[in-house]
C-alpha positions in Angstrom: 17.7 -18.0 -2.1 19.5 -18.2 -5.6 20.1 -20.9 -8.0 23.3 -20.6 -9.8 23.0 -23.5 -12.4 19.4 -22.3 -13.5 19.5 -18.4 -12.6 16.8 -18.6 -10.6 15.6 -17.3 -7.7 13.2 -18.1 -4.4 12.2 -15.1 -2.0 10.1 -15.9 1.6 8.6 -12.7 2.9 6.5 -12.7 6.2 4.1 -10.2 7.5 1.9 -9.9 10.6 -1.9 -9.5 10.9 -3.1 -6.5 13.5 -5.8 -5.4 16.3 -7.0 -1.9 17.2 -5.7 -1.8 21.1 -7.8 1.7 21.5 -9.9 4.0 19.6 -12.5 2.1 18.1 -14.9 4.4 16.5 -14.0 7.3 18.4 -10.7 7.4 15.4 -13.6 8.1 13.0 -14.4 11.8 15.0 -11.0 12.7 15.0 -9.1 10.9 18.2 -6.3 8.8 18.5 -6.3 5.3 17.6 -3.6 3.1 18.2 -2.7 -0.6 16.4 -0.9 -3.0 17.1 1.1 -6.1 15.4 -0.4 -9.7 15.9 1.7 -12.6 16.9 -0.5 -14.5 14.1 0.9 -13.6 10.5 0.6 -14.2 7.1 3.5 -15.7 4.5 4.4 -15.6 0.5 6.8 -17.6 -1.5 7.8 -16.5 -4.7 9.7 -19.1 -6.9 11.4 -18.8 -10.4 10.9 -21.6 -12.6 12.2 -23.5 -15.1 9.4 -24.4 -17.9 9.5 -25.8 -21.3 5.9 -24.8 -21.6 4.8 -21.3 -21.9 6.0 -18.7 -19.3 3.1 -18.2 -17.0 2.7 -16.6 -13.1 1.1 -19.7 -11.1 -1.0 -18.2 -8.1 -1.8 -20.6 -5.0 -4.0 -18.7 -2.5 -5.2 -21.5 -0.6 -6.8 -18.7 2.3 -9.2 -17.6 -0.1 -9.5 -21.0 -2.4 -8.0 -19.5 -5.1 -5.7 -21.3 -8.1 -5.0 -19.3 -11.4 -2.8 -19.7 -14.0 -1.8 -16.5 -16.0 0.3 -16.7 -18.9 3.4 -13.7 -19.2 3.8 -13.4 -22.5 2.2 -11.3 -24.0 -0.4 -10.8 -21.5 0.9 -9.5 -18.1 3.3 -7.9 -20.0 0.2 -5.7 -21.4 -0.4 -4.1 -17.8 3.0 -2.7 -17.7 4.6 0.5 -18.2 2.0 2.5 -15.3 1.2 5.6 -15.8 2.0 8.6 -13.0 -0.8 10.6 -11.7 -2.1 13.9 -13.8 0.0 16.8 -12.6 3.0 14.5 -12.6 5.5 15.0 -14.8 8.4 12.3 -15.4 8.6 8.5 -15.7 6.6 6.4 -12.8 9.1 3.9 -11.0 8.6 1.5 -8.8 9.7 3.6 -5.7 6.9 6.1 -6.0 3.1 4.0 -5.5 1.7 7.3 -4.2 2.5 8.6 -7.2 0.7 6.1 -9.5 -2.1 6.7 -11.1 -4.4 4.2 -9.0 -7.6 4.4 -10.8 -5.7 4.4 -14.5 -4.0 1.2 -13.5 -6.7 -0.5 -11.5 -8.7 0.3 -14.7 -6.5 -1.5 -16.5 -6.0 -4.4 -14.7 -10.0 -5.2 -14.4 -9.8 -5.1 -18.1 -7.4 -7.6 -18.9 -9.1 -9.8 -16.1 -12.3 -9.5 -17.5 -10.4 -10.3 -21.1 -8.8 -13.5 -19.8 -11.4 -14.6 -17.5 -15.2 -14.2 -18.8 -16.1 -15.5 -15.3 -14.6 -12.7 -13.2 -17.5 -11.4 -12.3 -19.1 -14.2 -10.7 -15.5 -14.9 -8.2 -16.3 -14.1 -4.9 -15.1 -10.8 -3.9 -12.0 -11.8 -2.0 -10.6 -13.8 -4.9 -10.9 -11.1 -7.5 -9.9 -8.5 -5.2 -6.8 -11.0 -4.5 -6.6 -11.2 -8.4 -7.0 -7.5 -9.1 -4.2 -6.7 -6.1 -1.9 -9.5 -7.6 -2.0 -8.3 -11.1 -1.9 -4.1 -9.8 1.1 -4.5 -7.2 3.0 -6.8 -9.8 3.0 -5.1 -12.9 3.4 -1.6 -11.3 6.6 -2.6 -9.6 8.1 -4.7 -12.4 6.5 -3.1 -15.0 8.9 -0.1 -14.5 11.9 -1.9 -14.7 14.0 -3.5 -17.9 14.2 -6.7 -16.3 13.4 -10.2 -17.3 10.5 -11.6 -15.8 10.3 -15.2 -15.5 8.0 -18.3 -14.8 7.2 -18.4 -11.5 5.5 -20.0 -8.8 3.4 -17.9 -5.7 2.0 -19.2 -3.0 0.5 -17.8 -0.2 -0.2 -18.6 4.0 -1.8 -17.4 6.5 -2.8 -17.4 10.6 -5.3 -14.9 10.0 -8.9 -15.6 9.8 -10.1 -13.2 6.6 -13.0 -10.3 6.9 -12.3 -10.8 10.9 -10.3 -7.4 11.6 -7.2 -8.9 11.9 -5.7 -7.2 9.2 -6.0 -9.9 6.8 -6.2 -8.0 3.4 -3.2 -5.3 4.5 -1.0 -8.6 5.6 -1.5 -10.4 2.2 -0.6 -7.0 0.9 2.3 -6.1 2.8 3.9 -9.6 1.9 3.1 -9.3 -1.9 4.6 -6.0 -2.0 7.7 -7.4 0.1 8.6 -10.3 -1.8 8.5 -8.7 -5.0 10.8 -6.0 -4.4 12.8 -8.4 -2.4 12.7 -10.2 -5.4 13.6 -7.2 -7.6 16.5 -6.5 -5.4 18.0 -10.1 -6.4 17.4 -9.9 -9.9 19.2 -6.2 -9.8 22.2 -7.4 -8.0 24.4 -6.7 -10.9 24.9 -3.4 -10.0 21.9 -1.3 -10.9 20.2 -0.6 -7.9 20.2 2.2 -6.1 23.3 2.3 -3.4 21.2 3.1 -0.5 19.2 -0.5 -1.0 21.7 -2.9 0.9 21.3 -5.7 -1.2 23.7 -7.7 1.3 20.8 -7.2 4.3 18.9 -10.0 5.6 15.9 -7.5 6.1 14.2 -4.5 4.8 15.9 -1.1 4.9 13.6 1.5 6.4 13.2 2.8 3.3 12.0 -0.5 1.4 9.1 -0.4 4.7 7.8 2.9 3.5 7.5 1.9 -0.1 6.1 -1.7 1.0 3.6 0.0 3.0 2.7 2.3 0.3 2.1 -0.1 -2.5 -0.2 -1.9 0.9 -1.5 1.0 0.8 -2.8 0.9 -3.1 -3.8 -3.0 -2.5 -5.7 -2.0 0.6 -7.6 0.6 -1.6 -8.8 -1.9 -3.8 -9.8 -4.2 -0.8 -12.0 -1.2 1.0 -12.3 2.0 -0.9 -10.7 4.9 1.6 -8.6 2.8 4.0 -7.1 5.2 6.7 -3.8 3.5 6.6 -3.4 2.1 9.6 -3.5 -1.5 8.9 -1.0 -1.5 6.0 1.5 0.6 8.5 1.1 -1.5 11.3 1.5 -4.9 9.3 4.5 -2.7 7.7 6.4 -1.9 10.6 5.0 -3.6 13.4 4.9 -3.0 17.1 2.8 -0.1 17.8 1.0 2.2 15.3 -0.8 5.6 16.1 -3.1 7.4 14.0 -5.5 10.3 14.2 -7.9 11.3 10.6 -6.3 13.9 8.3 -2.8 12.9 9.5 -0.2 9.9 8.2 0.1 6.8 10.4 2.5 7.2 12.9 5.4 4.2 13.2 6.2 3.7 17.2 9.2 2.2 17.7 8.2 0.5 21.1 9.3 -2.9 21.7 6.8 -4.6 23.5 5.9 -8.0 24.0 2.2 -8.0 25.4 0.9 -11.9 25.7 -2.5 -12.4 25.1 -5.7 -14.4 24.5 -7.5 -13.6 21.0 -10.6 -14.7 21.1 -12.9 -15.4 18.5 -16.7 -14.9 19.3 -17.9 -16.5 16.1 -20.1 -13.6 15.6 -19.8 -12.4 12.1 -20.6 -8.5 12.2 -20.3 -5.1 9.6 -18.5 -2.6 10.4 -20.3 0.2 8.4 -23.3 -0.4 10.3 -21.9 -0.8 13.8 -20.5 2.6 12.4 -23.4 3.9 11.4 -25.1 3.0 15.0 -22.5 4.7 16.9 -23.3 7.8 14.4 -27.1 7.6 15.2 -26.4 7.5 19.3 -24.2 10.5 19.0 -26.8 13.0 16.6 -29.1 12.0 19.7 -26.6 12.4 22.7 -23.7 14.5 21.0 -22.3 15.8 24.5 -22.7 12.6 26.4 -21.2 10.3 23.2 -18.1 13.4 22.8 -17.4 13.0 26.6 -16.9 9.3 25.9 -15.3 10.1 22.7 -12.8 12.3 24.6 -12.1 9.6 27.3 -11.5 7.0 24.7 -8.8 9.2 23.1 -7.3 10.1 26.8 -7.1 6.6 27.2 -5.2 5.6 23.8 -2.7 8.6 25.0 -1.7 6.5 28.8 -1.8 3.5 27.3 0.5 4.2 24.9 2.9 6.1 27.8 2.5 2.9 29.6 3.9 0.8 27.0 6.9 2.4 26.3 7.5 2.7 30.3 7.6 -1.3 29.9 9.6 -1.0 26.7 12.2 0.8 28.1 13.5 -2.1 30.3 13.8 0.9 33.4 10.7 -0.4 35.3 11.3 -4.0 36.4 10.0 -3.1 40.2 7.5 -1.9 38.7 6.6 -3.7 35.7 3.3 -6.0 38.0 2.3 -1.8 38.3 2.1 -1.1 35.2 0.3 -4.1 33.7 -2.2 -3.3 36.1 -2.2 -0.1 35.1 -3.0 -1.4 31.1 -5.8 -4.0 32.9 -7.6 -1.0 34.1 -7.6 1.1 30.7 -8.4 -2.1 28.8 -11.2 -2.4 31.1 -12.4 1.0 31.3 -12.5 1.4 27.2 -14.5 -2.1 26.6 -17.0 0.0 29.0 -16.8 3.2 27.2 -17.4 1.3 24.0 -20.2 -1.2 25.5 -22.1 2.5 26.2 -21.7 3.3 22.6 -23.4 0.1 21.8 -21.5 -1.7 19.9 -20.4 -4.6 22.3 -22.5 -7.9 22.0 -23.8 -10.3 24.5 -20.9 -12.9 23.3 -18.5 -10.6 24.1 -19.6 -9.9 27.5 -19.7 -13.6 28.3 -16.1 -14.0 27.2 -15.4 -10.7 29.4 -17.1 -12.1 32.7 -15.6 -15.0 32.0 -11.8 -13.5 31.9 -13.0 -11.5 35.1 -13.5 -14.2 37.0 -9.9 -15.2 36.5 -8.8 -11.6 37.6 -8.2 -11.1 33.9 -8.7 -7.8 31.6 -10.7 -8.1 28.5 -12.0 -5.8 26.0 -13.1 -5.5 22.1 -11.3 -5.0 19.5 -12.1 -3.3 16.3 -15.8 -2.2 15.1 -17.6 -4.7 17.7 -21.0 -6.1 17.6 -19.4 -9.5 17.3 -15.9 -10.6 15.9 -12.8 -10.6 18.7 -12.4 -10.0 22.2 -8.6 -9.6 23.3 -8.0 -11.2 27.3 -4.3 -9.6 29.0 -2.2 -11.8 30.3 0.5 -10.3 33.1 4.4 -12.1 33.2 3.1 -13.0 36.8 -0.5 -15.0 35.3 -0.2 -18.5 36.6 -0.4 -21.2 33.3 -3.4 -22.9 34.8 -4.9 -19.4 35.4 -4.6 -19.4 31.3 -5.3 -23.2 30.6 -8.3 -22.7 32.7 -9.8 -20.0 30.9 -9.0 -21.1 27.4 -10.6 -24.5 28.3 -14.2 -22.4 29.5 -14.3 -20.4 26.8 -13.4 -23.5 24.3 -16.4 -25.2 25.8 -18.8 -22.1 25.7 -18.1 -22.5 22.0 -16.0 -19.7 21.4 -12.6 -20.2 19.2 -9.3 -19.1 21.2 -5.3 -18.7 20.5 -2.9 -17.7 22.9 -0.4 -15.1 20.7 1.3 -12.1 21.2 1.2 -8.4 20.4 3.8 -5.9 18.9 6.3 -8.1 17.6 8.3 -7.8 14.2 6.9 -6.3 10.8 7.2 -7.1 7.4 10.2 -9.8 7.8 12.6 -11.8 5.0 12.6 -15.4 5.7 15.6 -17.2 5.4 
């Protein structure tokens, strides 16, 4: 959106949170795992403002209680100009974030926080780390350009519950990254920007994805160390998401449209032990736990030729089939991964529960706690569905009815 009389402009980007469909812990010994975009998703706006005080970037993060305040000139302004990596010759632009050199930049950015906030230290981690991505993904994007950089307002929503391996983290990312170059784009319209950008598009080119999920990429660095990927690339591009250690994350183009029941077992858990106790199981039972390991990765291979069967629109005698089909891999994994210990007697309750209705449930991410994911065929009667969600509402547990593989990284209008 653009405002003529005051040159200003205001940018709405959207992404969507995600859920590991299959390979839990087996992705860590080298299988296929395969993600999957969340109906629930996570928004930005960016505003330009008019101020007649000084130029500042205001930051409203209500999802992690977070309000600051950071004055452009001449701070902000100090943190650009990045850096490319050593062994890179040239001038860094915006359009290369593998190419940055992360640790020069982050290093800089913790030091002007530290400068303008003595407090920093004591901020909970997911403010500062929402601070530190902020401050990295917007002055390595517009701190490579000659453009002017205005007052503005940025505020931030989301669906997603945070630390809950939905993907919060790589959505807030994704959208920051969007907007801004969404927003770049706007301000470049004079005729600047690169021709294969189509400034006149209502959504991201292909191209812009890769980059967005790139500079993701960087943010979700700072949020966990060595990411793997996958979460930036599946709130990227949405639908459907494969990946396998040592390799890229691999963009599916499968449109699918499974309905389902997220359910929260209010459980908090941590992944790097429930990580750490599949590791212990397998140095005492390597060939059982690589036999299950194995299946697991078999499994992600089906289901994934299952859905794009039902993508492909060919199937619609079949379709009841085929769901049945996903109801039997969803159950056989949640048992593969329940031997590997890292299911939790909420989750089980929550499974018997969706059993009961003739319903498929299974785990989703590291276990031990956090979500259980309920399938839910075309043919599912709604008071099948109301009846369930009302049970497991009463046994204390939290539920939403969403959908998975939808639409990526989107420009609202």
């Amino acid at each position: 959106m653009y405002n003529g009389m005051d040159n200003l402009y205001t940018v709405s980007v959207s992404a969507p949170g995600k859920v590991i469909l299959h390979g839990e812990h087996c992705v860590v010994y080298g299988k296929t795992a395969i993600a999957v975009s969340l109906g629930l998703r996570s928004s930005i706006v960016i505003k330009e403002v008019n101020t007649i005080n000084e130029p500042a970037v205001r930051i409203h993060l209500p999802c992690v209680d977070l309000q600051e305040t950071i004055p452009l000139e001449p701070t902000i302004k100090s943190l650009f100009n990045p850096k490319l990596a050593p062994g890179i010759t040239g001038k860094f632009s915006w359009r290369l974030p593998d190419k940055i050199d992360h640790e020069y930049h982050l290093r800089k950015v913790d030091e002007f926080l530290h400068l303008i906030k003595p407090n920093f230290d004591t901020l909970p981690n997911n403010q500062k780390n929402s601070l530190r991505s902020f401050l990295y993904v917007f002055s390595g994007i517009f701190g490579s350009t000659y453009l002017p950089v205005k007052a503005m307002e940025i505020s931030m929503g989301s669906e997603l519950t945070i630390g809950a391996g939905t993907g919060s983290s790589a959505s807030f990312a994704v959208c920051l990254a969007g907007a801004l170059i969404q927003l770049l784009k706007l301000k470049n319209s004079t005729g600047n920007y690169d021709a294969f950008y189509d400034q006149s598009s209502d959504d991201f080119s292909m191209t812009e994805r890769e980059i967005i999920s790139e500079w993701a990429y960087n943010c979700e660095r700072i949020m966990h160390g060595m990411p793997s990927g996958i979460d930036n690339a599946t709130c990227t591009f949405g639908s459907l998401v494969s990946f396998k250690k040592g390799s890229k994350p691999r963009h599916l183009d499968i449109r699918m449209d499974l309905r389902v029941l997220l359910v929260d077992s209010r459980v908090s858990r941590e992944t790097r032990t429930l990580v750490m106790k599949v590791a212990a199981v397998r140095q005492r039972n390597t060939a059982a736990v690589d036999h299950i390991m194995d299946a697991c990765d078999h499994i992600a291979h089906t289901a994934t030729q299952v859905l794009e069967k039902l993508s492909s629109g060919k199937c619609e005698p079949d379709t009841e089939a085929d769901y049945q089909h996903l109801a039997e891999l969803w159950d056989m994994n949640h048992c593969l991964l329940s031997a590997l210990g890292v299911s939790h007697p909420a989750l089980e309750v929550i499974r018997t529960a969706a059993k009961a209705k003739g319903l498929a449930c299974k785990l989703t991410g590291a276990g031990g706690g956090g979500y259980a994911m309920v399938l839910i065929p075309p043919s599912t009667p709604r008071s099948v569905v109301d009846s369930l969600t009302g049970q497991l509402l009463e046994n204390g547990f939290r539920v939403k009815e969403t959908r998975l593989g939808g639409s990526g990284v989107s420009i609202e209008m």
